[in-house]
DRENFILUM-520011 format. One record per atom (N, C-alpha, C, CB): residue in one letter; x, y, z. Coordinates in steps of 0.02 Angstrom, whole numbers, padded with zeros to 5 digits, always signed. Each point is the difference from the previous one (the first is absolute). Last residue first. Glycine has a CB too. Example, Ala and Ser with C-alpha at 12.3 -4.5 7.8 and 13.67 -1.06 7.14 Angstrom:
S+00642-00112+00354;S+00042+00059+00003;S-00039+00055+00037;S+00059-00032-00108;A-00044-00254+00104;A-00045+00059+00000;A+00045+00060+00000;A-00095-00059+00062;
This chain:
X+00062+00211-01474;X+00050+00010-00031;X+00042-00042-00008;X-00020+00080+00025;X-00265-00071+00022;X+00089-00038+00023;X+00043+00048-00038;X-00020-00145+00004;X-00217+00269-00016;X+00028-00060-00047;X+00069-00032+00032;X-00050+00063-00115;X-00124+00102+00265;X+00046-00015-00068;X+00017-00052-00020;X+00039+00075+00017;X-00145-00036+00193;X-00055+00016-00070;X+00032-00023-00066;X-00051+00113+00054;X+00167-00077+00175;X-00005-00056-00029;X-00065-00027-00045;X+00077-00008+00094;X+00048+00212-00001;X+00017-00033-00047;X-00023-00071-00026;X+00072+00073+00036;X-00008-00039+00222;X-00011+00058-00069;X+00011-00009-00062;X+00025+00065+00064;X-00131-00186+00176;X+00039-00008-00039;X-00005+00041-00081;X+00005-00107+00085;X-00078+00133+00197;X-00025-00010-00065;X+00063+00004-00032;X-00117+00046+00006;X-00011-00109+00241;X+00065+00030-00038;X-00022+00020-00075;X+00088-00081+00071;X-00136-00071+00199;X-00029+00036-00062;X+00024+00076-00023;X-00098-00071+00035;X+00141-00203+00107;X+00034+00079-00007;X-00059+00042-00050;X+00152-00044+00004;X-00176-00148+00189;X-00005+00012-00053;X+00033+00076-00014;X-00099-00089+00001;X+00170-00122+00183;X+00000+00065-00025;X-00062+00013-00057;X+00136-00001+00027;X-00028-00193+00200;X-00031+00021-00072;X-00012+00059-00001;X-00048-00088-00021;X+00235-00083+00155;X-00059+00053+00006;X-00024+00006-00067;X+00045+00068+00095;X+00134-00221+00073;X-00042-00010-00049;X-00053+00076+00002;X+00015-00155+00011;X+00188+00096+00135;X+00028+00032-00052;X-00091-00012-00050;X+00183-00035+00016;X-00169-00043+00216;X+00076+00008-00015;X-00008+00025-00062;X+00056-00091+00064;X-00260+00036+00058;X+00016-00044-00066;X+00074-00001-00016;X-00111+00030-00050;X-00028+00098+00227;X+00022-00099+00005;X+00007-00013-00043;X-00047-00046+00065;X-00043+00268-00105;X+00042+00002+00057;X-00010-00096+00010;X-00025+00161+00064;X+00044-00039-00293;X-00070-00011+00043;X+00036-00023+00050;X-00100-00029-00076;X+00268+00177-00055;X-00077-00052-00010;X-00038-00011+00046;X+00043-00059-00064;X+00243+00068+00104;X-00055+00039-00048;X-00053-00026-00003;X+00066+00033-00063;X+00086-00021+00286;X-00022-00049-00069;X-00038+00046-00037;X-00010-00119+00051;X+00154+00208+00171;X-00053-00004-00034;X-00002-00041-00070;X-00016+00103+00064;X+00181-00105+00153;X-00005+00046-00050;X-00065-00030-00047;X+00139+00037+00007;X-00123-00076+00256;X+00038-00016-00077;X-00035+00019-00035;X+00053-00086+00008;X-00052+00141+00284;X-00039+00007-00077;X+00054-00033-00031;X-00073+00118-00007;X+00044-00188+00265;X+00039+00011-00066;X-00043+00008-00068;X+00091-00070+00057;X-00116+00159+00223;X-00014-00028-00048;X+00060-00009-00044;X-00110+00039+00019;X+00010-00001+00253;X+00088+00015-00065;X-00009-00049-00056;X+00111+00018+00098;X-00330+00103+00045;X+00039-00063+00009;X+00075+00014-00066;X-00141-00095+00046;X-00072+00231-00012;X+00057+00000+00066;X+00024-00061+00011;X-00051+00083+00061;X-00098+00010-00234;X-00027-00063+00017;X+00052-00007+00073;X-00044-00058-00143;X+00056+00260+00029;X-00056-00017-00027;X-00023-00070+00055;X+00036+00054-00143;X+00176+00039+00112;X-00020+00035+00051;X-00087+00000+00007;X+00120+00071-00018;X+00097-00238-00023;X-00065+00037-00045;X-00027+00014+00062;X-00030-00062-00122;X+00295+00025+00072;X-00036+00000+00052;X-00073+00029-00005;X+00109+00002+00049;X+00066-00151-00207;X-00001+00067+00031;X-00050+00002+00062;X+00028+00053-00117;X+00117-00193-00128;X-00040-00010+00078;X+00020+00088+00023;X+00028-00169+00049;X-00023+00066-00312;X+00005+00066+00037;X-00024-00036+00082;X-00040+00107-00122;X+00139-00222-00145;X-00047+00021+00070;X+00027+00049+00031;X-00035-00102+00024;X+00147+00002-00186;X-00038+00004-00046;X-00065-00010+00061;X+00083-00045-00127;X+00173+00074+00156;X-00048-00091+00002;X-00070-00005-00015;X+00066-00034+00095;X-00008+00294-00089;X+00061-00050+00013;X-00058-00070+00023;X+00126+00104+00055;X-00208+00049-00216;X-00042+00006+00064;X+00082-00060+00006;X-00194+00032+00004;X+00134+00024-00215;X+00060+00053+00020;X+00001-00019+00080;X-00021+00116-00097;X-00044-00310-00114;X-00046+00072+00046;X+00065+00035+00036;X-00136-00067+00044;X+00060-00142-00253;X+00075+00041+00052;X-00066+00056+00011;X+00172-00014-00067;X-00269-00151-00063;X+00073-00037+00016;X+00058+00034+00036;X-00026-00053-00101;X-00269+00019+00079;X+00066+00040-00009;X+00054-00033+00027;X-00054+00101+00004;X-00169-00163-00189;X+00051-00011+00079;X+00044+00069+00022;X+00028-00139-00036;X-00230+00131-00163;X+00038+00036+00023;X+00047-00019+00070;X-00085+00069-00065;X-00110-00132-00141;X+00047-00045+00061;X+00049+00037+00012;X-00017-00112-00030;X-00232+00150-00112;X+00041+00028+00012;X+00033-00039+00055;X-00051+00099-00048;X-00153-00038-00153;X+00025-00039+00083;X+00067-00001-00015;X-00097-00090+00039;X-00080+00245-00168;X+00051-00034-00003;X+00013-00029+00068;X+00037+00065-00095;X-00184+00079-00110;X-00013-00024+00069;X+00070-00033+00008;X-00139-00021+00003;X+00065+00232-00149;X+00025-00041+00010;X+00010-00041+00047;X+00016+00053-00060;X-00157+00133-00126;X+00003-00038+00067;X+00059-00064+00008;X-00136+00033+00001;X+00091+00209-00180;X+00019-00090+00021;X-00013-00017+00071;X+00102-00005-00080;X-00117+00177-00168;X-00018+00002+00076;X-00002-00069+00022;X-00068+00104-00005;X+00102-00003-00228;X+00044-00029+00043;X-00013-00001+00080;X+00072+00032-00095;X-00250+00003-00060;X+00051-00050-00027;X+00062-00037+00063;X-00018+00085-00127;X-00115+00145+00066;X-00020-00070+00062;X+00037-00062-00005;X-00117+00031-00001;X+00145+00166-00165;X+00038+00000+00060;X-00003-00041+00058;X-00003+00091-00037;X-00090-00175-00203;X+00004+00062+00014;X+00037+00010+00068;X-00103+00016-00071;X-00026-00203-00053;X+00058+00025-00037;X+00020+00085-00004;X-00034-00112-00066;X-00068-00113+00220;X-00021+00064-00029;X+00058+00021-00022;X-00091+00028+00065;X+00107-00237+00039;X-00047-00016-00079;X-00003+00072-00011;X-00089-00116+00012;X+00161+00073+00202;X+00078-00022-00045;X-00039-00001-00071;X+00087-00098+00094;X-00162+00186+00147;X-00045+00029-00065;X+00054-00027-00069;X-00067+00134+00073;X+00095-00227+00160;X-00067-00020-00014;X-00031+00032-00064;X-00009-00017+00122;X+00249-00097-00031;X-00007+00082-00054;X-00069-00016+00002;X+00111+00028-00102;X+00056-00184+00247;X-00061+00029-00029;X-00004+00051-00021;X-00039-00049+00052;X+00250-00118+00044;X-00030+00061-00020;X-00059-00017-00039;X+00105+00061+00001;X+00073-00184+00219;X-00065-00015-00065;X-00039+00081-00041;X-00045-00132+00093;X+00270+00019+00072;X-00036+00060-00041;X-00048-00030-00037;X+00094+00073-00012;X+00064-00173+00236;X-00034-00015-00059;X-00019+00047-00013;X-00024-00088+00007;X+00253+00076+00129;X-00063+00013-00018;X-00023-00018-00058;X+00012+00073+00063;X+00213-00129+00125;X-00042-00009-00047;X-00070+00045+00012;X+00060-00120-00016;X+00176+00160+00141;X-00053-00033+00020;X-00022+00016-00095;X-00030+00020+00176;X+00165+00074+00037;X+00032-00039-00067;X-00060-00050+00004;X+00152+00009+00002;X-00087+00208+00173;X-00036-00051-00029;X+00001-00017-00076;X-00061+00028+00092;X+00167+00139+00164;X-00004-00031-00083;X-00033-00050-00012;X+00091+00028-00020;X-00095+00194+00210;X+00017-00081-00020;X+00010-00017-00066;X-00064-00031+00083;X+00075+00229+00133;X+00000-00023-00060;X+00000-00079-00016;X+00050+00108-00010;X-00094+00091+00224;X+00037-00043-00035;X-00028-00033-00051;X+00052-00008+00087;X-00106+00156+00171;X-00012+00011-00086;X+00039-00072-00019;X+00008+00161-00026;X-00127-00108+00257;X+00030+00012-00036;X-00004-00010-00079;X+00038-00006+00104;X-00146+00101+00075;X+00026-00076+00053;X+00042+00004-00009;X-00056-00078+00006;X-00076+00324-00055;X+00031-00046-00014;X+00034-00067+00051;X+00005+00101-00081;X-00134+00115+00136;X-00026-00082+00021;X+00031-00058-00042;X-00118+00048+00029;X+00174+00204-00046;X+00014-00037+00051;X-00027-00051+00053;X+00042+00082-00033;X-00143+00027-00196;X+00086-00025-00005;X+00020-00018+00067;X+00038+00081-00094;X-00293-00098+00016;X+00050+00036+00053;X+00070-00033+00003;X-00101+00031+00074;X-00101-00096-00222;X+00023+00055-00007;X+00039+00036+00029;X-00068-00015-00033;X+00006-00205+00089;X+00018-00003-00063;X+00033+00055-00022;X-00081-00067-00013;X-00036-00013+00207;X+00041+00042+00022;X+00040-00008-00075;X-00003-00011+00151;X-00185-00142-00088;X-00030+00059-00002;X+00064+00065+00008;X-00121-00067+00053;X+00222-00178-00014;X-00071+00032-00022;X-00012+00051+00012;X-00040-00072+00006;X+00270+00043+00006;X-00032-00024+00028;X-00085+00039-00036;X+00114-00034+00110;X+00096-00008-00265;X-00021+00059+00064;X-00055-00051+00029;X+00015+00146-00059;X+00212-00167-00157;X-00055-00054+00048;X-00023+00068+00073;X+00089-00169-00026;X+00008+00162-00286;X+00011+00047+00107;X-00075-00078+00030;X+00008+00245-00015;X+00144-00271-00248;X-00048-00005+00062;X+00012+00044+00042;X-00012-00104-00006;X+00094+00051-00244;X-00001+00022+00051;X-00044+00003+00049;X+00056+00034-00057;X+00034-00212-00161;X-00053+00060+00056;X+00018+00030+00045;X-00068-00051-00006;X+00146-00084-00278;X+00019+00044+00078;X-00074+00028+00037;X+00131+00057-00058;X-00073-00285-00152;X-00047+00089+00024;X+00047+00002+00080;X-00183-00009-00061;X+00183-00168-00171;X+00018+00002+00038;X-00017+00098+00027;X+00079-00137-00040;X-00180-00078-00125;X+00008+00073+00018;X+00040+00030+00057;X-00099-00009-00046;X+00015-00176-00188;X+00049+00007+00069;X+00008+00079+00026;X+00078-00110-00045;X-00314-00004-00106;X+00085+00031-00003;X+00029-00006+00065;X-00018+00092-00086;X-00202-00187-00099;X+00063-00013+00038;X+00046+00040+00009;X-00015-00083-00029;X-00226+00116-00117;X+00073+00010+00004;X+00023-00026+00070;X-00002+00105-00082;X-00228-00076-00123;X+00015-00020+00072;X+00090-00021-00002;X-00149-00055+00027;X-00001+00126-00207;X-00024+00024+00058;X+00034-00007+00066;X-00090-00017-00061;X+00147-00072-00165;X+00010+00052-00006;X-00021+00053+00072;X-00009-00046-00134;X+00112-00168+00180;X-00045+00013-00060;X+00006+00056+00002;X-00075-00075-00006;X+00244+00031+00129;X-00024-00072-00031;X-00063-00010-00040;X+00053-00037+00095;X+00142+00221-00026;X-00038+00010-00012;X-00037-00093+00005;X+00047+00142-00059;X+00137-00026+00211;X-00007-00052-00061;X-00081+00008-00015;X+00106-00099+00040;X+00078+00279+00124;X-00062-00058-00025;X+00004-00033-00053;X-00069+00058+00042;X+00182+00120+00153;X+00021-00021-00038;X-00036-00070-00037;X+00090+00071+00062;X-00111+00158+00123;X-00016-00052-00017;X+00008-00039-00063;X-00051+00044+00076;X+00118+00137+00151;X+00004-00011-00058;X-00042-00064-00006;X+00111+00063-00016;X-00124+00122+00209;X+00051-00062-00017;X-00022+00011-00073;X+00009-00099+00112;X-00086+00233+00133;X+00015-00006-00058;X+00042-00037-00016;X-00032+00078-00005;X-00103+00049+00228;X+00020-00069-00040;X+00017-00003-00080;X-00077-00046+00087;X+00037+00206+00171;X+00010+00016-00092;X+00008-00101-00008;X+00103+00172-00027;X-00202-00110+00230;X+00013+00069-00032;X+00030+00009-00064;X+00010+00027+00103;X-00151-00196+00062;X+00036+00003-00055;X+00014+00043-00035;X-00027-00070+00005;X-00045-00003+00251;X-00015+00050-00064;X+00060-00031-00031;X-00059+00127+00041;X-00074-00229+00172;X+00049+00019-00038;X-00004+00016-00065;X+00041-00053+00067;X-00133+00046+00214;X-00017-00002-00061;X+00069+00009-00047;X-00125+00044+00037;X+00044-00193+00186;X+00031+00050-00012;X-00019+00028-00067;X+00082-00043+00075;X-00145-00126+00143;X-00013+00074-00009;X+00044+00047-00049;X-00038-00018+00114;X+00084-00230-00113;X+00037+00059+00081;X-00036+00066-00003;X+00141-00035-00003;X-00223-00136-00135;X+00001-00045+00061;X+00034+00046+00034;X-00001-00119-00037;X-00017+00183-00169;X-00071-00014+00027;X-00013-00027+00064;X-00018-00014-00103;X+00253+00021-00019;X-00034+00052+00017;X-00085+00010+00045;X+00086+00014-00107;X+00005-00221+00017;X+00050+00041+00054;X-00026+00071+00034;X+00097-00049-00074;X-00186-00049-00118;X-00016-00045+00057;X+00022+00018+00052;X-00003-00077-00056;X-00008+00261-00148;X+00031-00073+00006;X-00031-00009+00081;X+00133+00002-00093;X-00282+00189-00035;X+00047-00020+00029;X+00032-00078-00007;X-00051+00094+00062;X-00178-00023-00129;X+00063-00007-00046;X+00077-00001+00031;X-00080+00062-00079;X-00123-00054+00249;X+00037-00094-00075;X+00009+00017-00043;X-00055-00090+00006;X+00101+00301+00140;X-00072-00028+00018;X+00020-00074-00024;X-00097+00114-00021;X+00250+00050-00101;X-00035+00008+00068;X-00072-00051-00005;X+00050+00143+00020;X+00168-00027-00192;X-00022-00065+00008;X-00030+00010+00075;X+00091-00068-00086;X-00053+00252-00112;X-00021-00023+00048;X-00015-00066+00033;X-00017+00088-00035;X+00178+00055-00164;X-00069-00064+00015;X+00004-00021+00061;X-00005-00053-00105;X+00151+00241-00031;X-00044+00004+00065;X-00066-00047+00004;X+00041+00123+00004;X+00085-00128-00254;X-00003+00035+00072;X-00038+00005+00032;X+00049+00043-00024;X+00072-00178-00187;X-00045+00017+00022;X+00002+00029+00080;X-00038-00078-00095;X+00126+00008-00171;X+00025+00038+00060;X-00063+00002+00023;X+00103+00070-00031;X+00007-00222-00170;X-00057+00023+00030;X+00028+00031+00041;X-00076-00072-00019;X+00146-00019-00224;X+00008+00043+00058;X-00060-00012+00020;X+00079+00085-00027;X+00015-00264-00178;X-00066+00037+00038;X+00046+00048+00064;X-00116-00123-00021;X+00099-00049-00237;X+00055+00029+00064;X-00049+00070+00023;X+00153-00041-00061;X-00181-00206-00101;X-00021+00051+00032;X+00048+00019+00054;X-00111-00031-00032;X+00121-00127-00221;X+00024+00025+00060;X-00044+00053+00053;X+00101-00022-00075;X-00143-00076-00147;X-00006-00057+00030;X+00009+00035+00068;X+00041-00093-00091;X-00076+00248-00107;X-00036-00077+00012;X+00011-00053+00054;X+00005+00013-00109;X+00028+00222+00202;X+00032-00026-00049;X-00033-00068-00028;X+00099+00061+00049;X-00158+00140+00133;X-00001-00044-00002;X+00028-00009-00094;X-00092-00009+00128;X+00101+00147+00107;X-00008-00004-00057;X+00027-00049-00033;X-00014+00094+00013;X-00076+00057+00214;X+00011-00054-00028;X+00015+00004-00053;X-00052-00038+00056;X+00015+00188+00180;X-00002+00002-00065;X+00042-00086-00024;X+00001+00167-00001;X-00141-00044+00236;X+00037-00078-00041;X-00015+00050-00065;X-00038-00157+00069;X-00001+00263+00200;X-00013+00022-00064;X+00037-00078-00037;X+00003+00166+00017;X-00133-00107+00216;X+00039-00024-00044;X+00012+00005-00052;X-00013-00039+00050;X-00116+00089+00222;X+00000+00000-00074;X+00065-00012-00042;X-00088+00074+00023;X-00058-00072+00210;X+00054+00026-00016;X-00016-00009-00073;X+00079-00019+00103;X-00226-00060+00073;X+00007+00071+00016;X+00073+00038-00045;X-00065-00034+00136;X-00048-00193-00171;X+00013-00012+00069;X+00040+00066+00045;X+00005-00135-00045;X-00130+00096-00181;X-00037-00007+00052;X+00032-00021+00074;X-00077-00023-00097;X+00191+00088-00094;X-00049+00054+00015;X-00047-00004+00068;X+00001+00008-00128;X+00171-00185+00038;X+00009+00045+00033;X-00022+00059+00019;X+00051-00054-00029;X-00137-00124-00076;X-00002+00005+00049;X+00027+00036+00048;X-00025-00069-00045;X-00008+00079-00207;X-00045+00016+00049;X-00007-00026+00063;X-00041+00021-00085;X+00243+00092-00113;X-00020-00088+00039;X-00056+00045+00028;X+00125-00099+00047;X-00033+00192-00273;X+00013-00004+00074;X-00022-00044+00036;X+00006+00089-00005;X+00111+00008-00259;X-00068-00035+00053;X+00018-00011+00069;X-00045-00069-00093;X+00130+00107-00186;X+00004+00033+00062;X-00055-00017+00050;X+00055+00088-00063;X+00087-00196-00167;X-00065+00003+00028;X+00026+00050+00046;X-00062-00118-00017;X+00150+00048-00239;X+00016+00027+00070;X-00067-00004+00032;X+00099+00082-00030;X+00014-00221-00187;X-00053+00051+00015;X+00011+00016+00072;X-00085-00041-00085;X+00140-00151-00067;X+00057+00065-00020;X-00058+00087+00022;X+00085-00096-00148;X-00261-00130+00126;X+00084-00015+00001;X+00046+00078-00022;X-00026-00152-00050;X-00227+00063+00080;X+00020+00043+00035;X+00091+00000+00017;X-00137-00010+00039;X+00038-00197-00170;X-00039+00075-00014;X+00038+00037+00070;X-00148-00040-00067;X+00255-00173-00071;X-00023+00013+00070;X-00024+00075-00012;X+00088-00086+00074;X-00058-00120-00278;X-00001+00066+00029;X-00009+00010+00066;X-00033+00025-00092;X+00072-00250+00008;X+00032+00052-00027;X-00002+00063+00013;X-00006-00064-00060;X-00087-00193+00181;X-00016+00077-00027;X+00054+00050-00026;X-00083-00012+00082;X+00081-00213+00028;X-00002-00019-00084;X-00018+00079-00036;X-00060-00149+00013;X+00080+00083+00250;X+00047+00025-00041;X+00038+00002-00081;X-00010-00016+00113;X-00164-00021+00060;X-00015+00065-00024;X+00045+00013-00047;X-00046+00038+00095;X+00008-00224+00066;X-00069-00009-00040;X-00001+00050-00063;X-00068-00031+00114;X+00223+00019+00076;X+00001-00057-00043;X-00020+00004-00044;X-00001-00048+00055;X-00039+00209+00097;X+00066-00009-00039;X+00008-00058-00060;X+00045+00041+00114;X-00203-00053+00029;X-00027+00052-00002;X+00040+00011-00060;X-00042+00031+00119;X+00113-00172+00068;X-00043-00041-00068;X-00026+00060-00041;X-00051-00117+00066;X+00178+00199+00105;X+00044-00034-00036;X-00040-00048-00046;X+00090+00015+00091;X-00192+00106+00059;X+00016+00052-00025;X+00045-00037-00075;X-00004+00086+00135;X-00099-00209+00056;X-00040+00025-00024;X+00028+00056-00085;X-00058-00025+00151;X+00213-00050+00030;X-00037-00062-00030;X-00030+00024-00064;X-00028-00055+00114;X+00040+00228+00076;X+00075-00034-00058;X-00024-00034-00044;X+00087-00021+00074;X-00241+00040+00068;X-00004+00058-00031;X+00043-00013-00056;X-00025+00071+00098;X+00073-00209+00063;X-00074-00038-00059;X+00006+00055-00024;X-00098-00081+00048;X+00220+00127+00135;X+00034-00045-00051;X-00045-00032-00034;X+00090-00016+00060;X-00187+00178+00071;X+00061+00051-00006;X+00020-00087-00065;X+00048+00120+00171;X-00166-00189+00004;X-00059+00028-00075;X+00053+00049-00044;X-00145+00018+00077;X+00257-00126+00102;X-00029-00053-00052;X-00048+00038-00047;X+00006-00101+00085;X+00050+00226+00109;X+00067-00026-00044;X-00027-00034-00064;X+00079-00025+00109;X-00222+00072+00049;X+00006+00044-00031;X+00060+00007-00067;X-00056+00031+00115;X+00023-00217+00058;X-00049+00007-00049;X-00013+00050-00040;X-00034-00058+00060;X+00198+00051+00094;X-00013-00040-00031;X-00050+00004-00060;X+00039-00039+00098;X-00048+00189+00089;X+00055+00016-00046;X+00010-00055-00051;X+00055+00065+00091;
């Protein structure tokens, strides 16, 4: 987690000389324009997501919603993996509020809602293998970096984008009373305590990565 931390605060670092370096530039290109796009890990982790964005010379403001992401096997949290369990992410959605610092690359604060069910492995699909359910919140920073690979054709390719981004999501409230569950696993037959699930890569508490791919409309045209 440390060390994950630390590449998470050079990224930063990284982002803020970047800034430095950018801010003698007058025009920002893909400015007063909308994107639509979706994440590819959530595809690959059996659910999916929809993010609209839009971006202002300096400002970016962003939706995302995303559903039924399968967390099982080491995408699961630590907890989980250790009591036989699996946990879904049945809806997640928040906001995102940014600073452009070049024209490519943006800083934002995001604060997001999840919903979770927790089932014993392989019992995902059977409503009365629910453990349980509950919610969390997270307040947390992201980096954006955008690519347009056809940004030179002066035609509809244009706006097609890839977007990579890391990501510090803590959580700061869960619904689970004292923010745990003890019970009796019928998996491992010992009286366990689950806690409520971290975002991201499971030992990091909140660190994960995304690419989104989307397309931004309009953006052949001349700025307005």
């Amino acid at each position: 987690m440390k060390n994950r931390t630390i590449t998470f605060l050079a990224f930063l670092a990284f982002s803020a000389s970047a800034w430095a370096q950018d801010t003698h530039r007058a025009n920002f290109p893909y400015s007063n324009r909308l994107t639509l796009g979706g994440g590819v890990s959530q595809l690959l982790l059996g659910g999916f997501n929809v993010q609209a964005e839009y971006t202002t010379k300096r400002l970016v403001f962003d939706y995302s919603h995303g559903f039924n992401i399968r967390l099982s096997g080491q995408a699961a949290s630590l907890v989980a993996q250790d009591q036989k369990l699996n946990e879904t992410l049945t809806s997640t959605l928040g906001i995102g509020i940014g600073y452009r610092l070049t024209p490519t690359l943006d800083i934002r604060f995001e604060p997001k809602l999840h919903y979770y069910e927790v089932n014993y492995n392989g019992e995902s699909d059977a409503g009365s293998a629910l453990l349980t359910s509950y919610k969390t919140v997270t307040l947390g920073l992201g980096a954006y970096y955008r690519y347009y690979p056809f940004r030179r054709q002066n035609n509809a390719l244009a706006g097609i984008l890839v977007m990579p981004s890391l990501r510090f999501w803590p959580n700061v409230w869960s619904s689970l009373d004292d923010n745990k569950l003890t019970y009796l696993n019928k998996a491992t037959n010992r009286t366990e305590t689950y806690k409520a699930a971290p975002q991201g890569f499971p030992g990091t508490n909140g660190l994960l990565a995304n690419v989104t791919v989307g397309y931004t409309f309009g953006l052949h045209k001349p700025n307005r």
